[in-house]
C-alpha distance (Angstrom), angle and dihedral (degrees) to the residues before:
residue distance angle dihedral
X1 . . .
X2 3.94 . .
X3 3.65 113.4 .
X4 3.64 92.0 -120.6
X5 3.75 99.4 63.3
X6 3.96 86.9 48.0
X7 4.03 110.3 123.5
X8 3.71 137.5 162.2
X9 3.65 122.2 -89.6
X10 3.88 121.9 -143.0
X11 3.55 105.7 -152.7
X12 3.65 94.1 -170.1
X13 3.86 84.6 63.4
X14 4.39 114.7 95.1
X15 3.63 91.0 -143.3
X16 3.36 113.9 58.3
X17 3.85 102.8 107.5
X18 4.00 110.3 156.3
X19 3.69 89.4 -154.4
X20 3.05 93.1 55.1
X21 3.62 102.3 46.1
X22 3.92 90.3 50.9
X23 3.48 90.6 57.7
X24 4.06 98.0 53.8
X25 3.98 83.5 38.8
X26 4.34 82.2 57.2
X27 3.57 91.2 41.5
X28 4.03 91.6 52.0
X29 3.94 89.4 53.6
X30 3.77 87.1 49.3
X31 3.84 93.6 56.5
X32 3.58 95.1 44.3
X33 3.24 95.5 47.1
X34 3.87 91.9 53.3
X35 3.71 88.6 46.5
X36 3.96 93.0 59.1
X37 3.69 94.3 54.4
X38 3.42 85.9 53.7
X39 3.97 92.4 58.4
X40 3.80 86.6 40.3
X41 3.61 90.6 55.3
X42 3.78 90.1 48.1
X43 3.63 94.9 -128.4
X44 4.17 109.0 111.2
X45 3.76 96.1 108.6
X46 4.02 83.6 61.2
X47 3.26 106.3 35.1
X48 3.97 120.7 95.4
X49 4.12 111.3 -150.4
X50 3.80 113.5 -168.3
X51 4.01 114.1 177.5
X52 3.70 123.1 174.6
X53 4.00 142.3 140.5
X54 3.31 124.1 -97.0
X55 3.62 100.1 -143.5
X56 4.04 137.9 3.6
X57 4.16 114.2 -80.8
X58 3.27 128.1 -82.8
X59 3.75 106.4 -97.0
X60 3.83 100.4 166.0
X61 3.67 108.8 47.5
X62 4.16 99.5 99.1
X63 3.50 133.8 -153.6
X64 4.15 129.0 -142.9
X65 3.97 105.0 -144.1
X66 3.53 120.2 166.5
X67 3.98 127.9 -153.7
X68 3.86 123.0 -133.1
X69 4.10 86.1 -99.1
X70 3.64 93.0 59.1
X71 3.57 98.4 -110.4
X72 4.25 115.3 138.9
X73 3.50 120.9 -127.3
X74 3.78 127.3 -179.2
X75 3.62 124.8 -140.4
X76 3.98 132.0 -165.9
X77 4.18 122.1 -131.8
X78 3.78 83.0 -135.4
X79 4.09 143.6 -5.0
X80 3.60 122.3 -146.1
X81 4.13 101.0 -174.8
X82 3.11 112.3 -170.6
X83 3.57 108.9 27.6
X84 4.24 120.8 58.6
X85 3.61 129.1 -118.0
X86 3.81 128.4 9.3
X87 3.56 143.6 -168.0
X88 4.51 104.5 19.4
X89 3.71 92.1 14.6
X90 4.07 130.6 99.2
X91 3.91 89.5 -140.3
X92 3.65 108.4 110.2
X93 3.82 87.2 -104.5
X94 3.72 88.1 76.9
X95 4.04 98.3 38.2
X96 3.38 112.3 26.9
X97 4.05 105.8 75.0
X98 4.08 128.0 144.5
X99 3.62 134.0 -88.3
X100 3.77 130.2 -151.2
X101 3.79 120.3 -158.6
X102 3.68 128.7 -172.9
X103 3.35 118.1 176.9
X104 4.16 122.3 156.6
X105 3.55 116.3 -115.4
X106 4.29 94.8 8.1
X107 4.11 102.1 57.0
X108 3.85 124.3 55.2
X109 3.95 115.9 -151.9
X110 4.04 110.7 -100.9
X111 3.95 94.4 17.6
X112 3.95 121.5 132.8
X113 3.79 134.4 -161.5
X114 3.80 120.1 -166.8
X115 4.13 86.0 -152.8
X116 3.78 116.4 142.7
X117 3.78 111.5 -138.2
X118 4.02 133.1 149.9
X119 3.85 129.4 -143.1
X120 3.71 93.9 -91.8
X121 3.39 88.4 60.8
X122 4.10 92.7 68.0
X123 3.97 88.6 58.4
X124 4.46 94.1 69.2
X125 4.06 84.0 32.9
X126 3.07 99.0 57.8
X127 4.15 100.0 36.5
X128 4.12 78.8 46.4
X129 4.08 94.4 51.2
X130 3.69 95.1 43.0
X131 3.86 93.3 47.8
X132 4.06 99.6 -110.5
X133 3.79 114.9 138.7
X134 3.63 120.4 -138.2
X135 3.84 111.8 -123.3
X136 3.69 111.4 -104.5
X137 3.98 124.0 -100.0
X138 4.03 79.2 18.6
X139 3.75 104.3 139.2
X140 3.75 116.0 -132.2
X141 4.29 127.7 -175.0
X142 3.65 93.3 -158.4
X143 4.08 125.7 65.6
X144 3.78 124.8 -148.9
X145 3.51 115.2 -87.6
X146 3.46 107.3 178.0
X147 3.62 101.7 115.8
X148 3.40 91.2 79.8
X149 3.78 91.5 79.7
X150 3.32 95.6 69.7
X151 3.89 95.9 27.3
X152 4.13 113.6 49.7
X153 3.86 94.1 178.2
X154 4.16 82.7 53.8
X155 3.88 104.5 135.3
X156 4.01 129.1 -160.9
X157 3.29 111.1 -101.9
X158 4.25 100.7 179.7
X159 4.22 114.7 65.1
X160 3.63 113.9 -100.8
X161 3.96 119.3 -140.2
X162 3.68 139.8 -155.6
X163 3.82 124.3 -168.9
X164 3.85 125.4 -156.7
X165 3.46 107.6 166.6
X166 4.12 92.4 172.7
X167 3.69 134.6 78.7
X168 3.64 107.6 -117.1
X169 3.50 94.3 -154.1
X170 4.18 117.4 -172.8
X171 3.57 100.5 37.1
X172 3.86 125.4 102.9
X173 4.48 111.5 -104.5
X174 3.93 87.0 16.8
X175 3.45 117.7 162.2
X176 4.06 146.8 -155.5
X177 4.36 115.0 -100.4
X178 3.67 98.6 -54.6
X179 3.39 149.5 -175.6
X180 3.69 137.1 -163.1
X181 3.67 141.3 -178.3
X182 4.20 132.7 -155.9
X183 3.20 115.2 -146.4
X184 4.12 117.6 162.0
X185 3.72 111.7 -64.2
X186 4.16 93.4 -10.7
X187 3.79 136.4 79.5
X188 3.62 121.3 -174.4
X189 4.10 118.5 -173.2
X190 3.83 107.8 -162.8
X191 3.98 104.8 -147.9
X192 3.82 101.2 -149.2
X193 3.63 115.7 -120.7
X194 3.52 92.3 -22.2
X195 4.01 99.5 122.6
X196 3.89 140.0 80.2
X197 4.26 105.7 -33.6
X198 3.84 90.5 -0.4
X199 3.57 96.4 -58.2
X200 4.03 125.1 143.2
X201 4.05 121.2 -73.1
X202 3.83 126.5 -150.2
X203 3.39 141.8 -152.2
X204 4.12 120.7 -178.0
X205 3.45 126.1 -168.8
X206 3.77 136.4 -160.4
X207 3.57 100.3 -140.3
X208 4.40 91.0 -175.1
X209 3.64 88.0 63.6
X210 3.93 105.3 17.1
X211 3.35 112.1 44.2
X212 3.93 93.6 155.8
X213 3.83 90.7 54.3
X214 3.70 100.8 -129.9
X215 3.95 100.7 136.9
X216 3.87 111.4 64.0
X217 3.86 101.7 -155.4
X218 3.57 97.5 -169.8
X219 3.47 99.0 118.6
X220 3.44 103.7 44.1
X221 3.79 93.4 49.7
X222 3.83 105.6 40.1
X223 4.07 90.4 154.9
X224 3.83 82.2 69.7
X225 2.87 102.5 44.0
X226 3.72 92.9 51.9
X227 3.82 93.1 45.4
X228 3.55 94.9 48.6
X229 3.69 87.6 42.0
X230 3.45 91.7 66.4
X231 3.89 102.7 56.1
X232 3.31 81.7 56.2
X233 3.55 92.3 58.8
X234 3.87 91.1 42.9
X235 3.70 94.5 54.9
X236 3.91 100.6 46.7
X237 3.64 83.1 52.0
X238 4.04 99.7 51.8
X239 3.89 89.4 40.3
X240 3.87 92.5 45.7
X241 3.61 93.1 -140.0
X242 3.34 125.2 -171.0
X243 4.22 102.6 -111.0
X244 3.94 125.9 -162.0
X245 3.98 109.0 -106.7
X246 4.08 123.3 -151.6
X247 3.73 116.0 -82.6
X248 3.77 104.4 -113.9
X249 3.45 82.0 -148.9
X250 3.55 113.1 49.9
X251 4.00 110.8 130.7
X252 3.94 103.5 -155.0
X253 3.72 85.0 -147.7
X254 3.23 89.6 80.1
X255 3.29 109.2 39.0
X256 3.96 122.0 116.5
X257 3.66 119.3 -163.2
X258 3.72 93.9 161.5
X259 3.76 85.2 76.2
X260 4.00 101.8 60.4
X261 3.70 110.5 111.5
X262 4.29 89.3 15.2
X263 3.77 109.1 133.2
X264 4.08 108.6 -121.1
X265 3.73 100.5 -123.4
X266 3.99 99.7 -160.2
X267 3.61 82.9 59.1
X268 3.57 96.8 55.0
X269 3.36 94.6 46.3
X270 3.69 91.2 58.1
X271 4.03 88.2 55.9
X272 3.56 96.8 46.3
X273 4.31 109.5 110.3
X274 3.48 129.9 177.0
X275 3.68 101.3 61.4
């Protein structure tokens, strides 16, 4: 390794993967490379860059490393303190990730937005900032969120939704098909079939004061629940998606709820490296 790019290691920190640090090291040379053919070519000041993650970091995958004395330490790809989950889960350690928008005359360098949009949001933005109408009685997921270029205290105003209709299985804070809805200060993840007699579960969240989602506040605020319940409803019905059904053989016997969101060992032992 070049001297220059030498740097202390704490061991006692989870995320201090090598691999993983080479590999957003190679990805920063990548960018910058792209963005100086861009001011070769002469064409920053029209040229839009948009770079974000698809999904939150992976937080469970660990790695063996061993010191000179022999003594194992385990490492983590990635650590998303304070928010739960990541990568495969519905906690907003696997869904909530940044976004980094340059765009000449709109964005100023070093300015932040706490916004909440999704990637279908950057297909009516873009049409909207580039002056292309969007045909009428053409439906569109995403809303228009270019107001928050001029307005940094802009707030969502439309629920946001995320659909993950398969059991991650394997991966720490996993969780049954799901899906969940945004809507100002509240999330709500409907658990299909997972209640009483194989009806739905819930868990809502107070983002404002729980970012981490530890308190489930379902029961205390059933009205929410409810009303959040049914945009839910509403929007699997307008996008026709495809929804889990009840198992007509599910033996309640056998059922083991105490494992949702446990970590399958034998897996992780196959992904451990560095032995």
């Amino acid at each position: 390794m070049i001297e220059k790019y030498k740097q202390k290691v704490d061991i006692n920190n989870k995320q201090r993967s090598p691999s993983y640090a080479a590999m957003v090291h190679s990805m920063d040379d990548a960018v910058s490379a792209l963005l100086d053919e861009v001011d070769r070519l002469g064409i920053a000041d029209r040229t839009v860059i948009i770079f974000f993650s698809d999904n939150g970091g992976n937080m469970y995958t660990q790695l063996k490393e061993y010191t000179t004395a022999g003594k194992e330490y385990h490492a983590v790809v990635t650590d998303n303190v304070p928010l739960k989950g990541g990568k495969a889960t519905m906690y907003e350690g696997g869904i909530r990730v940044p976004c980094v928008i340059v765009w000449p005359g709109l964005t100023s360098p070093g300015t932040k937005t706490d916004a909440r949009i999704q990637s279908t949001d950057f297909y009516p933005t873009l049409l909207n900032l580039v002056g292309a109408s969007i045909p009428k009685d053409y439906p569109v997921d995403g809303i228009d969120f270019s107001p928050v270029f001029k307005e940094q205290k802009w707030e969502r105003k439309e629920p946001m939704f995320t659909y993950f209709p398969a059991p991650p299985k394997g991966v720490p804070n996993w969780l049954p098909p799901a899906i969940t809805v945004h809507d100002g200060k509240w999330k709500l993840i409907r658990l299909f079939h997972q209640g009483e007699n194989q009806a739905h579960d819930y868990l809502l969240y107070d983002l404002e004061k729980d970012i981490s989602e530890t308190k489930n506040l379902a029961a205390k605020y059933p009205k929410e629940v409810k009303r959040l319940d049914a945009m839910l409803e509403k929007h699997i019905k307008e996008t026709r998606a495809v929804v889990p059904v009840p198992n007509p053989d599910f033996d309640p016997a056998e059922y083991r709820p105490e494992l949702i969101g446990v970590q399958n060992k034998k897996k992780l032992a196959e992904v451990n490296v560095g032995k």
